[in-house]
C-alpha positions in Angstrom: -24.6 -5.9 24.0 -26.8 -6.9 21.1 -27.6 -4.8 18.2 -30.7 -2.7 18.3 -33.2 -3.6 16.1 -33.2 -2.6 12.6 -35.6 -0.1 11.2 -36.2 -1.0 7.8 -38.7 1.9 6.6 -36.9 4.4 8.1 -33.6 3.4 6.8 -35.5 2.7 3.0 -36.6 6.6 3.5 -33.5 7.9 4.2 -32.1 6.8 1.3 -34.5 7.9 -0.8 -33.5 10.8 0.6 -30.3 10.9 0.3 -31.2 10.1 -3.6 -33.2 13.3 -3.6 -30.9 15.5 -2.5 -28.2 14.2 -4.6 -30.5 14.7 -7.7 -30.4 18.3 -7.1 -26.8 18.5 -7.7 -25.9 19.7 -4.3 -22.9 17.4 -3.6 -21.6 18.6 -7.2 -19.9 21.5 -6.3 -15.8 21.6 -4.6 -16.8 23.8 -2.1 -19.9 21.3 -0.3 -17.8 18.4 -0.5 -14.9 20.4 1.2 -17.1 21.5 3.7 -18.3 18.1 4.2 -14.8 16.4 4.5 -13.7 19.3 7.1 -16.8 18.7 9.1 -16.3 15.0 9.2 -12.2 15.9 10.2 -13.5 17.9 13.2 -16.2 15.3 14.4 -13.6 12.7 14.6 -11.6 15.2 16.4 -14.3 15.8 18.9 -14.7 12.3 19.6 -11.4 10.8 19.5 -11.3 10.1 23.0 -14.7 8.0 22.3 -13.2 6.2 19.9 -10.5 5.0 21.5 -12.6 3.9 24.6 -15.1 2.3 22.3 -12.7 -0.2 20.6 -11.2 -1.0 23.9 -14.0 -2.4 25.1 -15.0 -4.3 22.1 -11.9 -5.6 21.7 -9.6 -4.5 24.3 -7.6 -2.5 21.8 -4.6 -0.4 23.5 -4.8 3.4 22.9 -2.1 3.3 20.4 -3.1 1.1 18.1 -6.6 2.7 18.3 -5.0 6.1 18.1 -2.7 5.0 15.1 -5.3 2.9 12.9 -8.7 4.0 13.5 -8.0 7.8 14.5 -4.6 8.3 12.5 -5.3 6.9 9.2 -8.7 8.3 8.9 -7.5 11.6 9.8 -4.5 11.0 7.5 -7.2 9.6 4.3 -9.2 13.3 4.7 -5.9 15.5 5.2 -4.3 13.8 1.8 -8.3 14.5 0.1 -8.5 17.6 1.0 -5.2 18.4 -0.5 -5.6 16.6 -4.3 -9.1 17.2 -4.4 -9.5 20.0 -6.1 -7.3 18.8 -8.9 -9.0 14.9 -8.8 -12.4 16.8 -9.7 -10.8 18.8 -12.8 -11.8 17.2 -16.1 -8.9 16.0 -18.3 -7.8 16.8 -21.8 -6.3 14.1 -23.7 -5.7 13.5 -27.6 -7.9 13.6 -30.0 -7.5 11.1 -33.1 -7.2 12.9 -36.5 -10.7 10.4 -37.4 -12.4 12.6 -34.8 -11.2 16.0 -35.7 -11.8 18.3 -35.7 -12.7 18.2 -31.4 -11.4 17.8 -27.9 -11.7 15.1 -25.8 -11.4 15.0 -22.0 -12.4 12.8 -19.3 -14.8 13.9 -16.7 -15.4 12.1 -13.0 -19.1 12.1 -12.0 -20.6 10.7 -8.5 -22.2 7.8 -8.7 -25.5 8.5 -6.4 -26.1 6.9 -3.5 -23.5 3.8 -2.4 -23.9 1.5 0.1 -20.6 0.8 2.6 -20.5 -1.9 4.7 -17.5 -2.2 7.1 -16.2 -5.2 9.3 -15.9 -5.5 13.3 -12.2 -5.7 13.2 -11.5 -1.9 12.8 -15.1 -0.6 12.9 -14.1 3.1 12.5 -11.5 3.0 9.7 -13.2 0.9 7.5 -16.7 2.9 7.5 -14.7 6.3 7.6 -12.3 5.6 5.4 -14.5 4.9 2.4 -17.1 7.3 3.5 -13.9 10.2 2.8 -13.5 8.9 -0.9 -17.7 8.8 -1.8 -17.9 12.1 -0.2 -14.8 13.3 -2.4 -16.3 11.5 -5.1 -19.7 13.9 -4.5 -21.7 11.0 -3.4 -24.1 10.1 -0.3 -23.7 7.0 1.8 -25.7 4.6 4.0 -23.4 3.2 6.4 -23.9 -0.5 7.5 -21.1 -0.8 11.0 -20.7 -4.1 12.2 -23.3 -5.2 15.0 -19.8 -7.1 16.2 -18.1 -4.1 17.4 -21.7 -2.5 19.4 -19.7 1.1 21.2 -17.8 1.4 17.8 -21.3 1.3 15.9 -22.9 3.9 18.3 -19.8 6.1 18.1 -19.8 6.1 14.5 -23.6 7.0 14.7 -22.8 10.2 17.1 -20.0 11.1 14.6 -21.8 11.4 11.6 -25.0 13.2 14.1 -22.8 15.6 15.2 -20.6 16.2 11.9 -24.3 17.7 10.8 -23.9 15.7 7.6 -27.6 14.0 7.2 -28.1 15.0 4.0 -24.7 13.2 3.2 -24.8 9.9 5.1 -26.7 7.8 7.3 -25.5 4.9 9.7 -27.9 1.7 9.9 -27.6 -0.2 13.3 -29.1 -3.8 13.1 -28.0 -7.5 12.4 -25.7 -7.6 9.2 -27.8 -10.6 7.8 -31.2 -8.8 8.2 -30.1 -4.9 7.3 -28.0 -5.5 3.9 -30.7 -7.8 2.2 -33.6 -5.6 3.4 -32.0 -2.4 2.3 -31.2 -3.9 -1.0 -34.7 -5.2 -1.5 -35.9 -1.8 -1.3 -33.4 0.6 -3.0 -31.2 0.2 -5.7 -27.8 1.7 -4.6 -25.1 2.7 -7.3 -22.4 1.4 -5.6 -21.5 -1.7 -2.6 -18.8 -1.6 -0.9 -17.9 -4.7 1.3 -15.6 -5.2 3.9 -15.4 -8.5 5.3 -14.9 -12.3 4.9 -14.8 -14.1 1.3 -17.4 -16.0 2.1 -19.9 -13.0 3.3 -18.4 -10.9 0.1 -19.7 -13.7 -2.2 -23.4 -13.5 -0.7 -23.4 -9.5 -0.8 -22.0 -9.9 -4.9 -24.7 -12.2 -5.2 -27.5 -9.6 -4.2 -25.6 -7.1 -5.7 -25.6 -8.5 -9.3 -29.1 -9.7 -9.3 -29.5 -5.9 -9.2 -26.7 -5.4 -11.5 -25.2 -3.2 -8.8 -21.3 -2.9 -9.0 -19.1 -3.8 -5.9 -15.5 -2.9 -4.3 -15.1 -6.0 -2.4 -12.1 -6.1 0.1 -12.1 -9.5 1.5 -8.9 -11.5 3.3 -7.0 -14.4 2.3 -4.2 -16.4 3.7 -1.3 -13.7 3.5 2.4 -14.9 3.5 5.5 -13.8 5.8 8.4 -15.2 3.3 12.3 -14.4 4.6 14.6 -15.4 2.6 17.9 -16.8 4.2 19.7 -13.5 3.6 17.3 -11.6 5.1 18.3 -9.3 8.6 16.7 -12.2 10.6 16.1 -10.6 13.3 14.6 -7.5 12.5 12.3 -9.9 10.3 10.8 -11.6 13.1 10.1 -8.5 15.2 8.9 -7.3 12.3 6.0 -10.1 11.6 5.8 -10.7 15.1 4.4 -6.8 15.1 2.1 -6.9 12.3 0.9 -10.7 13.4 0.2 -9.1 16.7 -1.3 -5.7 16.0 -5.1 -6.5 17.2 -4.4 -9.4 18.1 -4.0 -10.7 14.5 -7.4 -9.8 14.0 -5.8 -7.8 10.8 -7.1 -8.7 7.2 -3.4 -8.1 6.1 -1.7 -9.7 8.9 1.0 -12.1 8.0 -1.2 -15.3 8.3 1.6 -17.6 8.4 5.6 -17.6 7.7 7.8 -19.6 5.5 11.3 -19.5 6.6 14.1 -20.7 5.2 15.4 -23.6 7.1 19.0 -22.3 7.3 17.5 -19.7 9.8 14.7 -21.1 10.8 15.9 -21.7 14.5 17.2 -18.1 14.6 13.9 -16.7 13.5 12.0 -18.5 16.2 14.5 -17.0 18.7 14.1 -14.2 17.6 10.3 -14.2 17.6 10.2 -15.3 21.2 12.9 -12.6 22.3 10.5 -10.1 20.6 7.3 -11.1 21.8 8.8 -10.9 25.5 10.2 -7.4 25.0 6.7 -6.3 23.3 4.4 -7.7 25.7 6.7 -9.0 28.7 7.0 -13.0 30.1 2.6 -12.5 30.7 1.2 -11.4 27.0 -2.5 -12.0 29.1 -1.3 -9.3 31.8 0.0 -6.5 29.4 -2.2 -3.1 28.2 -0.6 -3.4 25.1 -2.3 -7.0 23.5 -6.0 -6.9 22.0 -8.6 -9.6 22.7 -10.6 -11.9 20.3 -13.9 -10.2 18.9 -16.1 -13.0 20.2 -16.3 -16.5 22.0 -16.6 -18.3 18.4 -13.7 -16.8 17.0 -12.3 -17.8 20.2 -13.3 -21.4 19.9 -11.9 -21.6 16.4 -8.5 -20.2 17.0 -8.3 -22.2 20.0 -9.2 -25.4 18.1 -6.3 -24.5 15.9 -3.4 -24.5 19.0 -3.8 -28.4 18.5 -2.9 -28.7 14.9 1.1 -28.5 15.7 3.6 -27.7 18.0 3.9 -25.2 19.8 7.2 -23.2 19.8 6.1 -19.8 21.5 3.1 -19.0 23.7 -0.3 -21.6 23.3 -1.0 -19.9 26.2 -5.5 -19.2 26.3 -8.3 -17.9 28.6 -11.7 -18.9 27.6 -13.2 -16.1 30.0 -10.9 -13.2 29.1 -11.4 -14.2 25.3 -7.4 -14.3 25.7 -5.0 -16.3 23.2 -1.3 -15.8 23.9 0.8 -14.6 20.6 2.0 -18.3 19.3 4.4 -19.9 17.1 3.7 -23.2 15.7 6.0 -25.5 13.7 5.4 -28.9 12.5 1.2 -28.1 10.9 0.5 -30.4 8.5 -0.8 -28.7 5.2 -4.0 -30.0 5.2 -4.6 -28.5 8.7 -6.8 -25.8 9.5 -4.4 -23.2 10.2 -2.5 -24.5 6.8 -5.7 -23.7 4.8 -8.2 -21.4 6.5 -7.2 -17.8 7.2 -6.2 -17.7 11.0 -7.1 -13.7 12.2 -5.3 -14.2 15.3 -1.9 -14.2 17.1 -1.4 -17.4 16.1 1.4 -18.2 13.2 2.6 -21.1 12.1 6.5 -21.7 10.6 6.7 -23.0 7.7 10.5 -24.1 6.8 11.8 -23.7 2.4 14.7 -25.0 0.7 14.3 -23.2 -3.1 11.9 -20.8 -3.8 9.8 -22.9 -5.9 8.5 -24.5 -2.9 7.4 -21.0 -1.5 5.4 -20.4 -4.7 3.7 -23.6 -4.5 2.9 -23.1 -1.1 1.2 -20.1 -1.3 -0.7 -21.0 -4.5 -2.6 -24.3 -3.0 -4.4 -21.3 -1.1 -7.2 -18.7 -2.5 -5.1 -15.5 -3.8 -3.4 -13.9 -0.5 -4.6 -10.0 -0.2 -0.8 -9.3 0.9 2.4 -10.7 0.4 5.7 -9.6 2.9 9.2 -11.2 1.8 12.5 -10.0 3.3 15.9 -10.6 2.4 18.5 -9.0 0.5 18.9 -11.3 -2.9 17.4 -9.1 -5.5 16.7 -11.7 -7.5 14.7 -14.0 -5.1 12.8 -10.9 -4.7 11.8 -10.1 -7.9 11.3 -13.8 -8.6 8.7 -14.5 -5.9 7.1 -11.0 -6.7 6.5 -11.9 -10.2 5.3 -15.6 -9.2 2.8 -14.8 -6.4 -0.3 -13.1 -7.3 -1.3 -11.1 -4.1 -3.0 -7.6 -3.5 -0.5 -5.4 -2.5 2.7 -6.0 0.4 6.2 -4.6 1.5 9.2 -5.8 1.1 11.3 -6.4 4.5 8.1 -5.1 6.4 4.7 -5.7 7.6 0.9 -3.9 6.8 3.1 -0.6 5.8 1.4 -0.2 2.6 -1.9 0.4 4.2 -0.5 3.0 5.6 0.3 4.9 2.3 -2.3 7.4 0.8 -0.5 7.4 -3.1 -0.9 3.6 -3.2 -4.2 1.5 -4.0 -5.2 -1.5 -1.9 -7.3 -4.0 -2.8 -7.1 -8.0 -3.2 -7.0 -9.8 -6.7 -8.6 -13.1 -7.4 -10.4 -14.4 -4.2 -9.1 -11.9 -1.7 -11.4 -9.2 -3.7 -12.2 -6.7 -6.0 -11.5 -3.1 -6.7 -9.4 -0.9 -4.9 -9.3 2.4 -3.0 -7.0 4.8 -1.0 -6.4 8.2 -2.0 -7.1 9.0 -5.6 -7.8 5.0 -6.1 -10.9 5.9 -4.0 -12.1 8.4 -5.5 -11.9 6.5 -9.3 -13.8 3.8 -6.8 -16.6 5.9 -6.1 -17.1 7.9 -9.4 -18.3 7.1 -12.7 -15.3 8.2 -15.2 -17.2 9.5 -18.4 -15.4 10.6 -21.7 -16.8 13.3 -23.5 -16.0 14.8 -27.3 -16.7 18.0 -27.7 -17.1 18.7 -31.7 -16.2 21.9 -33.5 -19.3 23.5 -35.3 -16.6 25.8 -37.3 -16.3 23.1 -40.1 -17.6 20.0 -40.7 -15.8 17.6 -43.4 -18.6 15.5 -44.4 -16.3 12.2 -44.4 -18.9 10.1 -42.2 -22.2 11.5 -44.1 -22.8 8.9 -47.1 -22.8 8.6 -49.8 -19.9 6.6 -49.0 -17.9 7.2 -52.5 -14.6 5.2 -53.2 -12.5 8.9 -52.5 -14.1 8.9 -48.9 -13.2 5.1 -48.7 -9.6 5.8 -49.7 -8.9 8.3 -47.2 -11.2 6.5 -44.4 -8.4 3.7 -45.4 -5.3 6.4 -45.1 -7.0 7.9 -41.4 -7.0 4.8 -39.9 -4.9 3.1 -41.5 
């Protein structure tokens, strides 16, 4: 199904619209953007069931996982907003400095304007809603760019945001990626991008962005690390990355890209991988309902290409026509192989075996900055060790993705895994311009700052400041 074609007028005019509306101070108040974040709970309600259907047959995602990630955390991002948000929008006081006195100083958050989110094909819904919930909270309007990738999740989206009656809030642009974002920002300068996608596409957007001296959230990918120590509970490590490695096929831009094990139990963590992978998918991953497919026939071809680089341990099992590759260990890749340097996004994870930690830590840093890190074991110190060595966006500790999951925590990459973060109040800071303002009492006025500037003024300028 290809993407219809892009209407660049009438997408320019709705955001000049959108601009309009917002000039008249109508997202301002608590109670429209309230309103706005219930109606957008209830449309996802309503069309839940669409959802689900729609990323099943992009991507052949099982109910669950569509139910739990693109369903679940969006309603779980607006249910947490809707909580704070009251208390996010009120202005706060902090301390004045005697030089300033006598005043008050607080901090106010103000919407930015119109902002410009564009979200990947991976999970189409989660990653258009869930920034749309932090600019609405924020007071801002939105066009939403969905991938053309993921073609029923993109009309879905468009019904959703129809039927939520929020026009005047948002509007979603259908259309080729590479013509929509360029032409939209040729014509309109938006007040904020925020990007969802590869490194390399989040470079070209920053680029059009900055010509326009635009600011960007970028939330990019990287080559993400699965580190067990050799006192970690090996087996619940394994089924633990063999979950999160699996979970859309790997097509996750968290996912534990690849594993480094030590080698004193290495063997048991491939057996334990294999055990797991059987019990979650049975001896036929291909025949299960419970194992996504691959987005398209050239992420396909790639992921294929890399079952060669290797040996296979577990699975190397693929089907061309069913866009179908089996959930597969690898051992043996050199590090100069594809798999060893790109980032995989697929079920596809290659064993990497460690003596001492410094090796782990070198490992990981001939690679752009990983947006998450995982590392189980029980040794405090190797812990704390390879979290203060490896620079990485966010991660757990003896566990997989869970952090996304978590509204009080920001996520976002550092270095070349991206820029800026959001979740919860993090998201709302993302999507607002944080303004301080001194108020000034008109009661007195000590003169100290008006010349003439007199050696007694000079002295206690001196004594003020010190």
């Amino acid at each position: 199904m290809q993407a219809p074609p892009f209407d660049a007028p009438a997408a320019l005019a709705r955001a000049r619209a959108h601009r309009t509306w917002h000039a008249t101070g109508a997202t301002l108040p608590y109670r429209a953007r309230r309103d706005a974040l219930r109606a957008l709970r209830d449309a996802v309600r309503r069309h839940e069931q669409a959802i689900l259907e729609a990323v099943h047959a992009d991507m052949r995602r099982p109910a669950f996982e569509g139910r739990l990630s693109e369903v679940g955390l969006v309603h779980g991002a607006i249910a947490h907003t809707l909580r704070h948000l009251r208390e996010w929008m009120r202005p706060q006081e902090v301390s004045t400095p005697l030089s300033v006195q006598p005043a008050t100083s607080t901090v106010h958050r103000r919407p930015l304007g119109v902002v410009l989110i564009v979200a990947p094909w991976n999970y189409p819904v989660l990653l258009l809603l869930a920034p749309l919930v932090a600019a609405i909270a924020a007071g801002n309007c939105a066009v939403l760019k969905p991938s053309e990738k993921a073609p029923k999740s993109a009309a879905v989206l468009e019904r959703i945001i129809a039927d939520a009656g929020l026009h005047q809030w948002a509007t979603v642009v259908l259309g080729e990626g590479a013509d929509v974002v360029p032409a939209l920002m040729d014509g309109f300068r938006f007040d904020h991008l925020f990007f969802t996608g590869s490194a390399r596409v989040g470079a070209l957007v920053a680029g059009m962005a900055a010509q326009r001296l635009v600011p960007v959230t970028l939330e990019l990918g990287g080559k993400s690390p699965a580190i067990v120590d050799r006192t970690a509970k090996v087996d619940l490590a394994a089924k633990r990355i063999a979950w999160g490695k699996c979970f859309n096929a790997g097509q996750t831009c968290i996912s534990p890209d690849h594993a480094l094990v030590h080698a004193d139990v290495m063997e048991p963590f491939i057996a334990a991988f294999a055990r797991h992978i059987t019990a979650f998918f049975g001896d036929d991953p291909q025949r299960s309902p419970h194992f996504a497919r691959i987005i398209d026939d050239q992420r396909f071809a790639v992921l294929r290409a890399h079952l060669a680089h290797g040996t296979v341990r577990v699975g190397g099992g693929h089907d061309a026509a069913d866009r179908y590759i089996a959930p597969t260990l690898l051992t043996d890749v050199p590090p100069d192989a594809p798999p060893m340097r790109e980032e995989i996004f697929g079920p596809i994870l290659p064993v990497v075996p460690w003596r001492e930690k410094e090796e782990v830590v070198a490992t990981v840093q001939r690679n752009p900055t990983p947006l998450a890190a995982y590392i189980f074991g029980r040794d405090e110190r190797t812990i704390r060790y390879l979290h203060e060595r490896i620079a990485f966006g966010g991660g757990c500790v003896d566990h997989t993705l869970a952090h996304f999951g978590n509204a009080e925590l920001p996520f976002g990459g550092v270095g070349t895994s991206g820029m800026g973060r959001y979740h919860g109040r993090h998201g709302f800071d993302a999507f607002s311009h944080v303004q301080g303002l001194v108020r000034a009492a008109t009661w007195c006025d000590p003169g100290v700052q008006y010349p003439p500037y007199t050696k007694g003024k000079y002295a206690l300028l001196r004594k003020v400041l010190g």
